[in-house]
N, C-alpha and C positions, 0 to 999 in steps of 0.2 A: 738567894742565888740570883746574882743580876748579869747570869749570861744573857748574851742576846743571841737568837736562832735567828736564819733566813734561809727557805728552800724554794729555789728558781728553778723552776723546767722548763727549760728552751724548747720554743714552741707551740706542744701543749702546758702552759706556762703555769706550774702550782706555787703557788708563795704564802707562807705566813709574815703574819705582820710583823714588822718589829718598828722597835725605836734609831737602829742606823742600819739602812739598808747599807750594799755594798757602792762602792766611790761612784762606779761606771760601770755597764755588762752592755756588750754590744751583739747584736746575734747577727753574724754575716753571713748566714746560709741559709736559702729555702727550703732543705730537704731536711728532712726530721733527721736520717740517719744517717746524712755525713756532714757533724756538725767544724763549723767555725766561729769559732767567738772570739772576742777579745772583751778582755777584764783590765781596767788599771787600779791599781794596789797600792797604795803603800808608794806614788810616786814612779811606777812600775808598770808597763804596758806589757800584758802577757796575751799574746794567741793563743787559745786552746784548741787543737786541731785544725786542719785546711782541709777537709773531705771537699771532692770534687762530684759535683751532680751531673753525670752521664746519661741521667734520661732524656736529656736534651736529642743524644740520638736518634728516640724513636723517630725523630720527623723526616730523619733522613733516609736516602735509599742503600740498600747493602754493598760492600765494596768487595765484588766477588774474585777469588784468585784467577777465574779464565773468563773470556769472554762469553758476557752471559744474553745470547739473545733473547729472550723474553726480557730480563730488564733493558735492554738499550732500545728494544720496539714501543715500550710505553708511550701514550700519548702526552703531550706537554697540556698546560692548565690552560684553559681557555674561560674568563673571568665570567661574569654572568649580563656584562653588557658587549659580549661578545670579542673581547679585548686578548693578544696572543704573546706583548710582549715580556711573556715571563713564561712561556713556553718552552725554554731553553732550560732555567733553572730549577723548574716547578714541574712533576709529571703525578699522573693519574694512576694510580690504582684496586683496581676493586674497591671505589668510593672513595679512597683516600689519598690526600695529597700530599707528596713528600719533596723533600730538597735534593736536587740532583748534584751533590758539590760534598767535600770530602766533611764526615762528621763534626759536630762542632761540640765545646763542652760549657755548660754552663759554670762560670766562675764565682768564686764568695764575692759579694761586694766591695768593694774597690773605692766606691767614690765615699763612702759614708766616712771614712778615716782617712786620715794620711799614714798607711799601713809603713812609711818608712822610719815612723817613730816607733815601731813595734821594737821590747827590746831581747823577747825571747819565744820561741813558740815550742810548745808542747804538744808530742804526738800520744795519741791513747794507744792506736795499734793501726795495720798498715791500709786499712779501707781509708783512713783517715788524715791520709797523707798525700792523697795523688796528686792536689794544687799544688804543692809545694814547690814545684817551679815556679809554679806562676806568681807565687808571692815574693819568692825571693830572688825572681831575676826582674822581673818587671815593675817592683813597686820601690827603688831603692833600699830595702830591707837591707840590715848589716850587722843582724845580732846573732845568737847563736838558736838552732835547734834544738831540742834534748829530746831523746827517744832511745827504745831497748835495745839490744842489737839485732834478739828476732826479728822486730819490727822492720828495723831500718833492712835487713837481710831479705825478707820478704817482699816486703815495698819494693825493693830494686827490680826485683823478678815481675812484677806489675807492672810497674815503671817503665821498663824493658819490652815488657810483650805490648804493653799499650802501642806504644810508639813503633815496634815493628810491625805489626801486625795493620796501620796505618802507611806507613812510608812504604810498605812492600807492594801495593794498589794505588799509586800516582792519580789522579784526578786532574785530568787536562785543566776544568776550567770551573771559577769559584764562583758561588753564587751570593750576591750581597744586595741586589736589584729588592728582593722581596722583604730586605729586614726594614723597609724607611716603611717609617710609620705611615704615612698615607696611602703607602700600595699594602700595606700587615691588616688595615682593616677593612679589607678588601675583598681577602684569603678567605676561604673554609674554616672552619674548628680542625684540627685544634692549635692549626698554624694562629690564626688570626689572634689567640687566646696567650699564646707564648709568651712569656714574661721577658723583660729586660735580652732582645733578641740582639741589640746592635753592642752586648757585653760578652757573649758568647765568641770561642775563641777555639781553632785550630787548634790539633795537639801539638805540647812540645816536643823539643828535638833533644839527640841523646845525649850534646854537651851541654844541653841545659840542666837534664835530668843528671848526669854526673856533676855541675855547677852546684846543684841544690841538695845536693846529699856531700859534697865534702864542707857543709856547713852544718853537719849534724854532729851533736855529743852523745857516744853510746852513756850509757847511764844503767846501774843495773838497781833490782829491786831494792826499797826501804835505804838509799842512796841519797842522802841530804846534799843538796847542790843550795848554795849561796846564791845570792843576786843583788850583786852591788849593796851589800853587809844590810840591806834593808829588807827585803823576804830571802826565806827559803823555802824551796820545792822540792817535793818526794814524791815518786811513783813507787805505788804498789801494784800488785797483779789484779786484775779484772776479772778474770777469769773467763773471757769470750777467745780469742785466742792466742796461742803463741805470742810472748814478748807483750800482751795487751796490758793496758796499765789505766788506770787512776791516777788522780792527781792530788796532794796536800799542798796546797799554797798558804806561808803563813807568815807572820810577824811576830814580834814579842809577847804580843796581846791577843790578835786576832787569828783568827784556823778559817780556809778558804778551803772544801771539799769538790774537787770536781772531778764528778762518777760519768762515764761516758764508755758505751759499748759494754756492757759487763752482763754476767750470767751468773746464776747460782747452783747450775747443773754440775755434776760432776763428770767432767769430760777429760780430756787432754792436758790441757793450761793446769797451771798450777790453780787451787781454788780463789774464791775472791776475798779480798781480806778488808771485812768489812770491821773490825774493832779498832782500826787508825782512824774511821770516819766519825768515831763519837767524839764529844766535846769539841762539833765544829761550829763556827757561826756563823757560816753561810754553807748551802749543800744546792751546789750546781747538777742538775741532771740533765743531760739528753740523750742521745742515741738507744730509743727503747723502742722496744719491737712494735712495727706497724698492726700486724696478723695476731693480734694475742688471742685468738680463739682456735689457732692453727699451733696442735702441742706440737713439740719438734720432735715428740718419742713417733707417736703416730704418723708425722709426717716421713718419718724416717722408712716406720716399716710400710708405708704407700708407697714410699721411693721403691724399695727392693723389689715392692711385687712387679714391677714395671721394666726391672732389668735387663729382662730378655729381648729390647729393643735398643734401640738409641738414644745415647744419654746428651742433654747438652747442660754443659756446665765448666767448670775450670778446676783443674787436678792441678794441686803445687806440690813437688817433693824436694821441700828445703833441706840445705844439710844439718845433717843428723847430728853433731856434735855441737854444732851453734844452738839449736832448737833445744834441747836437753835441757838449759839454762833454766827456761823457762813453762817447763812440763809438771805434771802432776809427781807426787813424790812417789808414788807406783811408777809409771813410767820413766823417772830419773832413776830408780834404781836398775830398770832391764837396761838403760846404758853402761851405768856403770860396771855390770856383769856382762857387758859386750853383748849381750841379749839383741835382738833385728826390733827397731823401732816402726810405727807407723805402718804402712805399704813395703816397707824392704825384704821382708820376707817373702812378698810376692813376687817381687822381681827379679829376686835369685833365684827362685824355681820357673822365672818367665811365664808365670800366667798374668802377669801384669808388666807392659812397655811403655817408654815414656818415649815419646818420638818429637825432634823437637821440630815439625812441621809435615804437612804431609806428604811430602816431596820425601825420593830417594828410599830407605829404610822402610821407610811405610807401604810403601805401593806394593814391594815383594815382598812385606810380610801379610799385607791385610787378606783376609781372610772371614765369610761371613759365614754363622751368623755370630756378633760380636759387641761389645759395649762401647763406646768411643768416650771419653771424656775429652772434650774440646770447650770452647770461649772466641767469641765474648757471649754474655748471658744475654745482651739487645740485640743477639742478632745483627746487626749492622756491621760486625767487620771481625777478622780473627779466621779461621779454619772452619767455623761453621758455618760460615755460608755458603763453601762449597758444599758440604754433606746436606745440608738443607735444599740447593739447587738438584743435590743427585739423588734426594731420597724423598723429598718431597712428595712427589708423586707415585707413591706406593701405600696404601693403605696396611701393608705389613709390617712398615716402623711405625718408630715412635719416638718421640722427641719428649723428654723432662726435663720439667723447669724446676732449680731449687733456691734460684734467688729470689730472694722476698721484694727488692725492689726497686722490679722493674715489671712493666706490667704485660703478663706472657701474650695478651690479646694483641697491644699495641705492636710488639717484637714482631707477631707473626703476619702485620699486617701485609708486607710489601710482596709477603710469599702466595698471598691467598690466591687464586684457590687452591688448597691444601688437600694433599689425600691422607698423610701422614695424621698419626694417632698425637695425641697432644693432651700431655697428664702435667699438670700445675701441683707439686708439692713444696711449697715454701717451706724453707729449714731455717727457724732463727731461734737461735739459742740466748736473744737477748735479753735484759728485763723485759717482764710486763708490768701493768699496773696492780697489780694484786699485790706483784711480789717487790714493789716499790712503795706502796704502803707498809710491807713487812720491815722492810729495810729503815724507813725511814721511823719509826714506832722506838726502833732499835739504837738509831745514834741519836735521836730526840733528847736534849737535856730540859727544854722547859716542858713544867706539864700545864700552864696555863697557856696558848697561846691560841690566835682567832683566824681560822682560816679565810683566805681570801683567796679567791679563784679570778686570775688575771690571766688576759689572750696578749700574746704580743705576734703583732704581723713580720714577715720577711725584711731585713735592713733595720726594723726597728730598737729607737734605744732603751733600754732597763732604765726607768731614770729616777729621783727620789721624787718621793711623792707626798712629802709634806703639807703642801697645798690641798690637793684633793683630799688627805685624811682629815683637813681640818674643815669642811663642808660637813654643812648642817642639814639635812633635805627637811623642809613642812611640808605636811601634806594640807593643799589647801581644798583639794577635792578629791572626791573618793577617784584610788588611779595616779592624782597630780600631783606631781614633789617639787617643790622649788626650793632652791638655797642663792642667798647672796654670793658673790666672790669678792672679797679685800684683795686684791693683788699687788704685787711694782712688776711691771711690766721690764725684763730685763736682756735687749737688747746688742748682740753680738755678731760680726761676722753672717749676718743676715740670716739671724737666728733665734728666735723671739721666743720667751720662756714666761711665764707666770710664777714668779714667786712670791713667797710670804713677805706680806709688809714689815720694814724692818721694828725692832721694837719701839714705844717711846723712851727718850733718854732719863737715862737716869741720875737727881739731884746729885751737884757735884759736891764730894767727901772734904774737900778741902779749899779753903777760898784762895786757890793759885787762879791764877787767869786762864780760861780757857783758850788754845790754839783754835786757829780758824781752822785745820785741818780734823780738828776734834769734833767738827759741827756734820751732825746726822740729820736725814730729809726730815720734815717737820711733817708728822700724819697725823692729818685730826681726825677725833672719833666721827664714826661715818652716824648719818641718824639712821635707825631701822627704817627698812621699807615696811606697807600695811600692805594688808591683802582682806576682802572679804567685801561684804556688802554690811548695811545699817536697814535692819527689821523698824521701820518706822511707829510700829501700832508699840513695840518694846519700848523703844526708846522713848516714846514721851511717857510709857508707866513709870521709868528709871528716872525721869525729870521728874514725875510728883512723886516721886519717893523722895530725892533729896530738898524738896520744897518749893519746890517751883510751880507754882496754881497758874488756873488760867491759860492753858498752853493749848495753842491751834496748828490745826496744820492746812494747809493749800496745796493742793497735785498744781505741778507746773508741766511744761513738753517734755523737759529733760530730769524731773525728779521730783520732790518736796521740797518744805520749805516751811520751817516751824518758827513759830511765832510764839515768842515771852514778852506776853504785853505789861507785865510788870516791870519788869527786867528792860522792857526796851531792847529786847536783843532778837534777832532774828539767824536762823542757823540752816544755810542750803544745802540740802543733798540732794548729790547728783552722782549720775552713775560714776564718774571718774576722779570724783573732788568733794569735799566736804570746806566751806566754807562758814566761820563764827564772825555777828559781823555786831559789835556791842561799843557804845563808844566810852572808851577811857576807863575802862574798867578790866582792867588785866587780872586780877585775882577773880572777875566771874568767868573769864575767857577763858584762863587756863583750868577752871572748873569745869567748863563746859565740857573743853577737850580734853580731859581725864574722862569722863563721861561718852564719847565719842566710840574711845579707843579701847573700849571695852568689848566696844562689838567689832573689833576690827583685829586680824593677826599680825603678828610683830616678825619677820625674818631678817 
């Protein structure tokens, strides 16, 4: 069996070795769990998801629905050489320093590709989609989307509240003064620490967000879509949620597996279908749970007991006959029998309302004491900053966090000092690593292969690594490893690569006359470099072993210096050089130096 296997985890990066990795993987996002990649295939530029990284938020101040005097009184930053002109944009907080200027969101990288060659992007499920304007309005993008309909249906409602929940709170005045580098290293932690600050981007607007969604193709499960008659691509179900999907990218020959956001819980979604991922030869992973010590049954029942307070988190109730699609086959059947799906049976007895702000409806129904399900999860904008303004200060609520990630300390910092109760139950029903081992045990076709545990940093590229496999390490001291490098040095677009020296030619089959087009670099065998030192009391035993009488030695400043009074030959060693110095006699020279290099290492 001469399949070839290859398992990439973007990020925390696992790979087996093989003999052809994949063409190109490029990893365009910093955040573990909302990935962006691009793969080219087969002649074929594919984006695998656009997850947009919101924790950028935390640095910023909340953008409250009324005017909130204790944030507009903060004091502005005053540097540490006494300096105030960022006083304006910059304000204090119970020790921490935040951005006074409307949220900004961290983007997938942009400059590392010309994203307008991309020629299809694929969505997993709808965490995994919220850049999505921003790739296909601002990068020339012109291909198609392909995502569920759940997906794309949910996404929208995201999509939607992001951006109202922003434009509804106007921000007079933008702050940009802090992001130039010379005044960022200036700042406090963990402004100063902030990664790629002058990429970070304003939310979009909604004829964008409607722009980038009428370039989506619904696509339903185990669904074979074409791509320019050279790959095809299938999603399967994931089973993390609604409409979430898998990806099979493949060609005639080759199977490209890419697992992103996926659970093996038995929940809602349909299950995950893990028997299309065998016989692949490459198994792309990312989006795996941060918290894998935090079970999601356990965290679930910490949630409930905490109920009787105030909840913060984001309630979506998508329509029921689109979601069905992609539900477990228990709950596609209570549709079909017109059975109440999800939450709707609470709402028709009204112990559960969905209000779509808190204005109007809300005001004259609200009523305490009560659960509130509101958003955003950073705290920084959406309906709960007022409820966090108006209940903060009561040691009888309580505020729960069930996003995994976002970090509940950094959210609550702008509110501090806090009276409110504050319970962290992270709920992720994603892989972990136990159960990513199991999985992968599971579509594993070869059973000989050598693990290699490889780190790839934020923007970096997956690249082939034919060069580094063919390093040789010595150890020339206990600890020290050194290997030569052959390289061609190969040169592009101001982009500098080490590749394998090409090979020598080979004798031509037929005595036609060679093209000058036919003529390859001429690389002549390199000599080994030596390494070691020469035990002088050995080395002249080794000389009257092969017959050499009469041999002296002399200490000089910089080494020895052995004398063959026979021979007439005299042989210097020195800490950096070995020199044989015999005249006209090249068969004793090159005896000698067979003789030398005995005690010396070859790399």
């Amino acid at each position: 069996n001469n399949k070839l296997i290859l398992f990439i985890l973007i990020d925390q990066t696992l790979s087996l070795k093989a003999v052809r990795p994949p063409e190109n993987c490029y990893c365009l996002s910093g955040h573990p769990t909302l990935p962006c990649n691009v793969l080219k295939f087969k002649s074929t530029t594919i984006m695998l998801d656009c997850g947009l990284d919101m924790t950028s938020t935390l640095n910023f101040l909340p953008l409250p629905l009324v005017q909130s005097p204790r944030l507009s009184k903060l004091p502005g930053l005053v540097l540490k050489d006494g300096s105030t002109f960022l006083d304006k944009e910059l304000k204090e907080c119970s020790g921490h320093v935040f951005v006074d200027s409307v949220p900004e969101f961290c983007l997938p990288e942009t400059e590392l590709l010309d994203l307008s060659t991309v020629d299809v992007i694929l969505i997993s499920n709808y965490h995994c989609m919220m850049a999505l304007p921003y790739i296909t309005e601002y990068t020339g993008f012109t291909g198609t989307v392909y995502a569920t309909e759940p997906t794309v249906q949910i996404g929208r409602l995201l999509m939607e509240e992001l951006v109202n929940s922003i434009e509804r709170v106007p921000k007079a005045q933008s702050a940009s003064t802090w992001k130039n580098k010379e005044v960022q290293r200036l700042l406090p932690a963990p402004l100063k620490d902030a990664v790629e600050v002058s990429m970070w981007r304003k939310c979009y607007t909604m004829p964008e967000v409607n722009a980038a969604l009428s370039k989506i193709q619904l696509v339903g499960y185990s669904q074979k879509i074409e791509l320019f008659g050279a790959v095809q691509v299938t999603p399967l179900s994931s089973g993390y949620a609604l409409g979430s999907s898998n990806w099979i990218i493949q060609s005639h020959y080759e199977k490209v597996s890419y697992v992103s956001g996926s659970s093996l819980l038995t929940t809602h979604p349909q299950p995950m279908d893990q028997a299309s991922l065998k016989n692949s030869d490459v198994l792309i992973l990312t989006g795996l749970t941060q918290i894998p010590t935090a079970n999601p049954d356990g965290m679930v029942g910490e949630f409930c007991s905490n109920l009787g307070r105030s909840l913060s988190e984001v309630l979506y109730l998508p329509w029921q006959n689109i979601t069905s699609r992609g539900e477990s086959e228990n709950r596609h059947e209570k549709f079909v029998m017109s059975e109440f799906l999800f939450l709707f049976q609470l709402i028709q007895t009204n112990k559960l309302k969905h209000y779509p702000s808190i204005h109007g409806d809300f005001s004259n129904d609200f009523k305490q004491p009560c659960v509130i399900f509101t958003g955003h999860p950073s705290l920084r904008f959406g309906d709960v900053v007022h409820f966090m303004e108006l209940w903060g200060k009561s040691s009888l609520n309580t505020v729960i966090f069930t996003e995994p990630d976002f970090s509940y300390l950094d959210a609550l910092a702008p509110y501090q000092p806090l009276a409110m109760k504050c319970v962290y139950c992270p709920i992720d029903t994603r892989l972990n690593f136990i159960q990513v081992s199991k999985l992968l045990k599971e579509v594993q076709v070869m059973k000989s292969c050598c693990l290699l545990l490889c780190f790839f940093t934020h923007s970096s590229e997956i690249n082939k690594l034919f060069l580094a496999d063919s390093l040789v390490p010595l150890e020339i001291k206990p600890g020290i490893s050194l290997a030569t490098v052959s390289a061609m040095l190969h040169t592009k677009d101001n982009k500098h690569v080490l590749q394998l020296p090409p090979k020598p030619p080979q004798p031509p089959t037929s005595k036609k006359r060679k093209r000058v087009s036919d003529d390859v670099p001429e690389c002549k065998p390199l000599k080994p470099l030596l390494s070691g030192s020469i035990p002088v009391d050995q080395f002249v035993q080794t000389l009257e072993k092969h017959g050499f009488s009469d041999v002296k030695v002399e200490d000089t400043a910089k080494g020895h210096i052995v004398l063959l009074q026979e021979a007439e030959t005299l042989i210097q060693i020195e800490e950096d050089s070995t020199h044989i110095i015999c005249d006209n006699d090249e068969p004793l020279r090159v005896k000698l130096r067979d003789l030398v290099l005995k005690f010396l290492q070859k790399f």
